[in-house]
C-alpha positions in Angstrom: 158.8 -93.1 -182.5 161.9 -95.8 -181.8 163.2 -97.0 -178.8 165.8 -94.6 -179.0 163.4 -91.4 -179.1 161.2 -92.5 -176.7 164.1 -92.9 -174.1 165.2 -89.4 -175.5 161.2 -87.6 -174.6 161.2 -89.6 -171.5 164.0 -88.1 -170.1 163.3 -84.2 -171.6 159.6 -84.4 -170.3 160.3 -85.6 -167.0 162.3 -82.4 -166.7 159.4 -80.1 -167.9 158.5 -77.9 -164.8 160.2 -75.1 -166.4 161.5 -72.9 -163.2 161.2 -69.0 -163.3 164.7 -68.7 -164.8 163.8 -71.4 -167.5 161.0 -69.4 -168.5 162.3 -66.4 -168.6 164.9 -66.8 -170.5 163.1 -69.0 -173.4 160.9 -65.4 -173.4 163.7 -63.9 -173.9 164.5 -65.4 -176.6 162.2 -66.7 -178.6 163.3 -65.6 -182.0 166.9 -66.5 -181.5 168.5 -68.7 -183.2 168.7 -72.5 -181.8 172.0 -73.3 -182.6 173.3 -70.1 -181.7 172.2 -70.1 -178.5 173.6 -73.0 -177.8 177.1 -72.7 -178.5 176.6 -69.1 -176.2 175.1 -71.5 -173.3 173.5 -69.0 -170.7 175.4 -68.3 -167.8 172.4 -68.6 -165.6 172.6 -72.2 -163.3 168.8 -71.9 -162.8 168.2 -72.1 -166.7 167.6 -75.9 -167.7 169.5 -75.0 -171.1 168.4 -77.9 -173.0 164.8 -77.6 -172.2 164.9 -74.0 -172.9 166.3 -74.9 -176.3 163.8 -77.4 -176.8 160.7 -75.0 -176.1 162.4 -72.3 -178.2 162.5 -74.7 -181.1 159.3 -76.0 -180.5 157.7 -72.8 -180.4 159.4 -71.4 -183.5 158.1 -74.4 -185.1 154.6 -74.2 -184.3 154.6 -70.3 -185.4 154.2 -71.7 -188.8 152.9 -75.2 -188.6 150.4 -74.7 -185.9 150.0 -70.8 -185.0 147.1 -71.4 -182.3 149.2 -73.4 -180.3 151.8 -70.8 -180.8 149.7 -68.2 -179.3 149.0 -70.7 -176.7 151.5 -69.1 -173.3 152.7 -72.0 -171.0 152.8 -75.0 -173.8 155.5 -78.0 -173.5 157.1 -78.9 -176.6 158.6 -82.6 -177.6 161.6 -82.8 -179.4 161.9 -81.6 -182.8 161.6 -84.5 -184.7 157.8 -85.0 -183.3 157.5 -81.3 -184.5 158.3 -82.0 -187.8 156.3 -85.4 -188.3 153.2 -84.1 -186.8 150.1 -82.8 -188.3 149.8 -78.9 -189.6 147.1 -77.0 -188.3 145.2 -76.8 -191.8 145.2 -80.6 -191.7 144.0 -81.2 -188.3 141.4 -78.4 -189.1 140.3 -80.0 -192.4 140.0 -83.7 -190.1 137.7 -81.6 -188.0 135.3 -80.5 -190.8 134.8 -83.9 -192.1 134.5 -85.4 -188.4 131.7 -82.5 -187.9 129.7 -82.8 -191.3 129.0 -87.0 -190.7 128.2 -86.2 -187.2 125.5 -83.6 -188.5 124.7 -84.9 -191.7 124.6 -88.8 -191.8 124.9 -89.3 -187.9 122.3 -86.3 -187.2 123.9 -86.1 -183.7 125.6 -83.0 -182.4 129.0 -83.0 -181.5 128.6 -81.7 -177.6 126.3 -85.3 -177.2 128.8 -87.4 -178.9 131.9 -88.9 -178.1 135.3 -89.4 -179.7 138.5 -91.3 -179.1 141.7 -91.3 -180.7 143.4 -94.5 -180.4 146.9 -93.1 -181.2 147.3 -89.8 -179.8 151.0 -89.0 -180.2 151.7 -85.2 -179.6 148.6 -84.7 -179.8 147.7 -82.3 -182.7 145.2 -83.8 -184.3 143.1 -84.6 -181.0 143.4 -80.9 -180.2 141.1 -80.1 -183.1 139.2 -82.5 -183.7 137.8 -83.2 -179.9 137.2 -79.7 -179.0 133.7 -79.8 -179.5 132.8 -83.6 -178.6 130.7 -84.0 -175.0 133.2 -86.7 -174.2 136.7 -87.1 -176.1 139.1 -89.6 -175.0 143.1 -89.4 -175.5 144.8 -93.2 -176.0 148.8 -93.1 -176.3 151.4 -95.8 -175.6 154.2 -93.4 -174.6 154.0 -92.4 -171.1 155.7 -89.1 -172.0 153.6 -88.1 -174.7 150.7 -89.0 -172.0 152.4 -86.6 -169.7 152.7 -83.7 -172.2 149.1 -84.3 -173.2 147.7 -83.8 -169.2 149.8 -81.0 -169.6 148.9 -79.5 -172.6 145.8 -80.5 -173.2 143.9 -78.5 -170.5 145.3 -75.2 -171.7 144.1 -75.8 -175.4 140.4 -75.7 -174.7 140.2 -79.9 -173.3 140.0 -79.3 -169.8 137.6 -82.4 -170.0 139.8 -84.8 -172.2 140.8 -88.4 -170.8 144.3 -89.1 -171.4 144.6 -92.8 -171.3 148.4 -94.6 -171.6 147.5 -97.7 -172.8 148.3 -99.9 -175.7 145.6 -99.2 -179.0 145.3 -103.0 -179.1 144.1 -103.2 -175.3 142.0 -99.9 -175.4 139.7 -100.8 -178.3 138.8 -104.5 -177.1 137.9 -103.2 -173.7 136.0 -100.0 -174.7 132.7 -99.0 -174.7 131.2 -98.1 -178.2 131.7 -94.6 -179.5 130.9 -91.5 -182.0 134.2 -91.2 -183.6 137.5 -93.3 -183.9 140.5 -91.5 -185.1 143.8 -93.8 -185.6 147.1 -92.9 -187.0 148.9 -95.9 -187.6 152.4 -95.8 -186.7 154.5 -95.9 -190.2 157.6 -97.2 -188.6 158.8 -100.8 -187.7 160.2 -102.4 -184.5 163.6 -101.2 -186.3 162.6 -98.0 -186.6 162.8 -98.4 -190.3 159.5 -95.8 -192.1 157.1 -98.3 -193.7 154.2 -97.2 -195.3 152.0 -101.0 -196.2 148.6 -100.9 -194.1 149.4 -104.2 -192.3 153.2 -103.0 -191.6 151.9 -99.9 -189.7 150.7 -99.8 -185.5 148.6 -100.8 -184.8 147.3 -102.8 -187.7 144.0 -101.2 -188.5 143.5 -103.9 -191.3 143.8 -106.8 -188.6 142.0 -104.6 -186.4 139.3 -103.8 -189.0 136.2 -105.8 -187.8 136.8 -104.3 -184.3 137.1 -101.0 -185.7 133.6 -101.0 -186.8 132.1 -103.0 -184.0 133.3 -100.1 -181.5 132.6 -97.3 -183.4 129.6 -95.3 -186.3 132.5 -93.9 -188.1 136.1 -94.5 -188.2 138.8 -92.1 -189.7 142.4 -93.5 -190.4 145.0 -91.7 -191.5 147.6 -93.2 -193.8 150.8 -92.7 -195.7 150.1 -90.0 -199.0 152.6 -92.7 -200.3 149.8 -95.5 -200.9 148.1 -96.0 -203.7 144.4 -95.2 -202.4 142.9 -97.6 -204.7 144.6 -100.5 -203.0 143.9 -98.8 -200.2 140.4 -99.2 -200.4 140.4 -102.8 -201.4 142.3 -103.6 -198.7 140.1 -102.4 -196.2 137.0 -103.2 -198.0 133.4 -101.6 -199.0 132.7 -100.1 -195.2 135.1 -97.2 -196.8 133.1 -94.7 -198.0 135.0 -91.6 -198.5 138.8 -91.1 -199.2 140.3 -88.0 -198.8 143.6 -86.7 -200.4 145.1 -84.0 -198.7 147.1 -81.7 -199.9 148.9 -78.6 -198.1 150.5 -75.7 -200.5 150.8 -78.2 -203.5 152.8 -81.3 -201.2 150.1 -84.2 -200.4 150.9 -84.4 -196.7 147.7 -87.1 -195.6 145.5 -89.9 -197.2 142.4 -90.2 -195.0 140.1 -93.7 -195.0 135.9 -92.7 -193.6 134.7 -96.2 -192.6 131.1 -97.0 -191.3 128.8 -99.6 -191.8 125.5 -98.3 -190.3 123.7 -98.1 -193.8 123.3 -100.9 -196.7 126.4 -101.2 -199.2 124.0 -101.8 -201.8 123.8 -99.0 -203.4 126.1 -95.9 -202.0 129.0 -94.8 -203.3 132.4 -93.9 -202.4 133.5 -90.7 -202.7 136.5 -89.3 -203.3 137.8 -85.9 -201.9 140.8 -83.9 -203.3 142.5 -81.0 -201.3 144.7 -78.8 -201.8 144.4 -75.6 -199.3 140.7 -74.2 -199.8 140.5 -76.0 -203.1 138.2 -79.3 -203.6 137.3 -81.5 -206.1 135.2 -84.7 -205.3 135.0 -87.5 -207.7 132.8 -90.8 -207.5 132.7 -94.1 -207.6 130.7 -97.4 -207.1 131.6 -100.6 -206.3 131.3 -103.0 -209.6 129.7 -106.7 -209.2 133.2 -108.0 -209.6 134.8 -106.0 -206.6 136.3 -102.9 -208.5 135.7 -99.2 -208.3 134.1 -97.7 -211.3 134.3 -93.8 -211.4 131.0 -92.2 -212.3 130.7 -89.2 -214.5 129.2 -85.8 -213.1 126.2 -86.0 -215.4 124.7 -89.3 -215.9 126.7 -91.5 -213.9 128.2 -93.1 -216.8 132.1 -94.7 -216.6 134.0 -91.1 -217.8 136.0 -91.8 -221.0 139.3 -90.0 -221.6 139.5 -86.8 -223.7 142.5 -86.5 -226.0 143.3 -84.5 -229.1 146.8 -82.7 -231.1 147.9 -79.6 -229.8 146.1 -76.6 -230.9 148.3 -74.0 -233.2 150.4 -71.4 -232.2 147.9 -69.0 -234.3 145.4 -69.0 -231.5 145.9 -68.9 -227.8 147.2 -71.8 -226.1 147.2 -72.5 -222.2 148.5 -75.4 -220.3 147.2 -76.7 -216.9 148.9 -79.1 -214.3 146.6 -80.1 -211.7 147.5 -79.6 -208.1 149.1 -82.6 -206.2 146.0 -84.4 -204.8 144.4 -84.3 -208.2 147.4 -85.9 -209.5 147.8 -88.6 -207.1 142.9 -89.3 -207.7 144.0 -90.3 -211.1 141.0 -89.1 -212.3 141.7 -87.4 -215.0 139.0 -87.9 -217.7 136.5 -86.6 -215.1 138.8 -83.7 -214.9 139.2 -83.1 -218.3 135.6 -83.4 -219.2 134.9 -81.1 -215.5 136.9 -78.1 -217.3 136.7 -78.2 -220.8 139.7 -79.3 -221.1 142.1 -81.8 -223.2 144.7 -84.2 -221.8 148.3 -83.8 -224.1 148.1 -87.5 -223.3 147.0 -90.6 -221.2 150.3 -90.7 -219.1 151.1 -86.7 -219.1 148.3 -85.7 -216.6 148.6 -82.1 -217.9 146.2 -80.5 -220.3 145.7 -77.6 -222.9 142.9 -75.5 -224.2 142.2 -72.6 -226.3 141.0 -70.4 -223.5 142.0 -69.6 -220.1 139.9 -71.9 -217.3 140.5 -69.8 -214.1 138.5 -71.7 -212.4 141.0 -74.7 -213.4 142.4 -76.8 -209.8 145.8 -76.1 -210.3 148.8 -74.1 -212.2 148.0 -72.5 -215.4 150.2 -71.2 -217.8 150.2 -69.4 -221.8 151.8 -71.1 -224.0 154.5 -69.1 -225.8 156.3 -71.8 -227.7 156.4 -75.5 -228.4 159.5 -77.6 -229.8 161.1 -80.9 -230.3 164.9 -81.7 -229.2 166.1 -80.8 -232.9 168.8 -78.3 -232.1 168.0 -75.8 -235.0 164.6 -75.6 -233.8 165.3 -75.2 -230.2 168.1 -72.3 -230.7 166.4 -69.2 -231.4 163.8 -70.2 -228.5 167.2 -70.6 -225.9 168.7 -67.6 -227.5 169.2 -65.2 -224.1 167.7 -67.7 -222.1 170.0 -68.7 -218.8 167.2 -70.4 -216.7 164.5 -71.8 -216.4 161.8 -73.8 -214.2 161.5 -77.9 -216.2 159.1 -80.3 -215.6 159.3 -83.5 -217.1 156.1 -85.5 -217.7 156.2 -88.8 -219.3 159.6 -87.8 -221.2 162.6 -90.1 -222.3 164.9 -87.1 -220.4 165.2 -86.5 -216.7 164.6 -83.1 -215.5 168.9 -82.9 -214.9 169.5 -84.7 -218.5 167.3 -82.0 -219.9 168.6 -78.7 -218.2 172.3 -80.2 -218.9 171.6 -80.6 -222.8 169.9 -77.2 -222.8 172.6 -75.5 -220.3 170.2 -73.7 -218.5 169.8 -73.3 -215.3 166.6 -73.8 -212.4 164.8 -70.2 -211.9 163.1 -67.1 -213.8 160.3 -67.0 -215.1 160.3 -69.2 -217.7 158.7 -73.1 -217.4 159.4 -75.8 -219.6 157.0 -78.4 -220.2 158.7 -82.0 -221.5 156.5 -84.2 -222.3 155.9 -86.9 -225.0 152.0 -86.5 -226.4 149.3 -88.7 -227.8 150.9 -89.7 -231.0 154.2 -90.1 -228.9 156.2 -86.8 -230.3 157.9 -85.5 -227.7 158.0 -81.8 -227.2 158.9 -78.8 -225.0 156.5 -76.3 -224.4 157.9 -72.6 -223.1 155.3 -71.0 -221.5 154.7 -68.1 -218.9 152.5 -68.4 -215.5 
């Protein structure tokens, strides 16, 4: 949050004891439209207009994003921007899972004996979930507003217990007493307001702040930009990361997560690597090589997985194309997931994959493959023959998804998907296929 939006929350929170009117009429009308509402204004004197507008907002928001706290009467709401930038419920809930399994698996503590402390609370999302269950859970936040909404909202989300604590990350965690459970969301924005998205560039600076990190606390989960590479990710903050989890939320990767600890020798554990998308996971590993790389092991042996290539099969037999959901995209690990499936990779740098059977096990679209052509005119025109659209995805392909829809003159929609993509003996094809 910049300067400017903090000014902004200050000034809207200090104004949040909704009156009786204020309520009322955000009751009213919850389902209306914003904007709408605005232009009408209210005629009432008593109704604090732009709070109202706020809470409605907020509220119609949260019915999708976060539906507890929509069923939750008598919540304040920040402005939308800290709607839209906050966690989902499925993510916070996710957090929470992993947060519960090391406490009971590699802790062997239970959560009403431990307790946690998020170092960056913001609005407040992911605390709500996460903490619900810890003896002892402790709310850190720079923003005196964002404190403010917390004592308020807090309570009436099941943390009647929680510490709200409006201080500086920085200060908190050097004064502290050990804990369970650090959370810390790193702010990706600089003193410019400008997004960011490098470790050291974010606030606080959890790579700085590393050693501390694990001096205060058994485990330490940081949440990062899904822009980083998590490789580099990892190097950066060195062997004390043991899992790294990719999150993905209806096919978008919304979160990278870092698991830290350092209770247990390095020697010989590995790192393990989670991929999510909704109720779907995949976990991959890895081990730390003498010369400071990770080395993916295989499922069976825990051999280095090799990559799985081969032509196209023929049209004579069934053919059917897999594109792995967005987390598995963004592991990389896709020998392990060829190999996983019984599947074959088109190529090294197409990440999708083919097979003469249906997988429907397979983590990710699948599609039959009705067709497959190059860019030669006479052998694309009886396949574009009726055809006005179309769904494209380029993959490794010399032709942008707009270049390619231009030259074919279709447009986006139906139920149609095209596949470019340039295969292992570099032909370049387009495969029409169905879902």
């Amino acid at each position: 949050m910049d300067m400017r939006e903090e000014t902004m929350a200050e000034q809207t929170i200090e104004q949040a004891e909704l009156n009786a009117a204020t309520t009322l009429f955000v009751k009213a009308h919850g389902d209306d439209d914003v904007n709408m509402l605005a232009l009408k204004g209210c005629g009432n004197a008593d109704v604090n207009l732009p709070l109202a507008l706020q809470q409605i907002a907020g509220r119609q928001k949260a019915k999708k994003k976060l539906p507890s706290w929509y069923l939750t009467e008598g919540l304040y709401y920040p402005l939308p921007l800290s709607m839209e930038q906050c966690s989902s419920e499925s993510s916070a809930l996710y957090k929470k899972r992993v947060v519960e399994r090391w406490l009971s698996e590699v802790l062997d503590k239970q959560s009403v004996e431990a307790h946690h402390v998020d170092l960056t609370g913001g609005l407040g999302v992911d605390f709500s979930f996460m903490a619900k269950d810890f003896g002892r859970a402790t709310y850190v936040e720079h923003t005196a507003a964002l404190c403010r909404l917390a004592r308020h909202n807090l309570p009436l989300l099941g943390l009647p217990h929680a510490d709200v604590v409006c201080e500086e990350a920085e200060d908190y965690l050097s004064a502290m007493e050990p804990v369970d459970v650090l959370f810390v969301d790193p702010a990706r924005r600089d003193s410019h307001g400008g997004r960011t998205f490098a470790i050291e560039q974010c606030t606080p600076d959890v790579l700085h702040l590393r050693p501390l990190l694990l001096a205060k606390a058994k485990v330490i989960v940081i949440k990062l930009s899904p822009m980083l590479d998590w490789r580099k990710a990892v190097r950066d903050m060195g062997r004390d990361v043991v899992e790294v989890h990719i999150v993905a939320v209806a096919g978008e990767c919304k979160e990278l997560l870092l698991v830290l600890e350092s209770k247990y020798s390095k020697a010989h554990r590995e790192l393990k690597l989670y991929c999510v998308n909704d109720d779907k996971e995949e976990i991959f590993r890895f081990q730390w090589s003498e010369d400071g790389e990770l080395r993916e092991l295989s499922d069976a042996e825990g051999q280095e997985s090799s990559s799985i290539e081969g032509p196209l099969p023929t049209l004579s037999t069934p053919f059917f194309l897999f594109e792995p959901h967005a987390s598995l995209m963004k592991s990389g690990c896709f020998a392990t997931l060829a190999r996983r499936y019984g599947v074959r990779q088109l190529s090294a740098n197409s990440h999708l994959f083919c097979a003469t059977s249906d997988v429907p096990s397979f983590p990710g679209r699948r599609f039959a493959v009705d067709a497959v052509s190059s860019l030669n005119k006479k052998q694309l025109k009886p396949l574009l023959e009726g055809l006005r659209q179309a769904n494209i995805t380029v993959r490794n392909f010399p032709l942008t998804v707009d270049e390619l829809r231009r030259r074919l003159k279709i447009k986006e929609g139906g139920s149609t998907y095209i596949f470019a993509t340039t295969l292992a003996d570099r032909t370049s094809v387009l495969l029409f296929c169905h879902r």
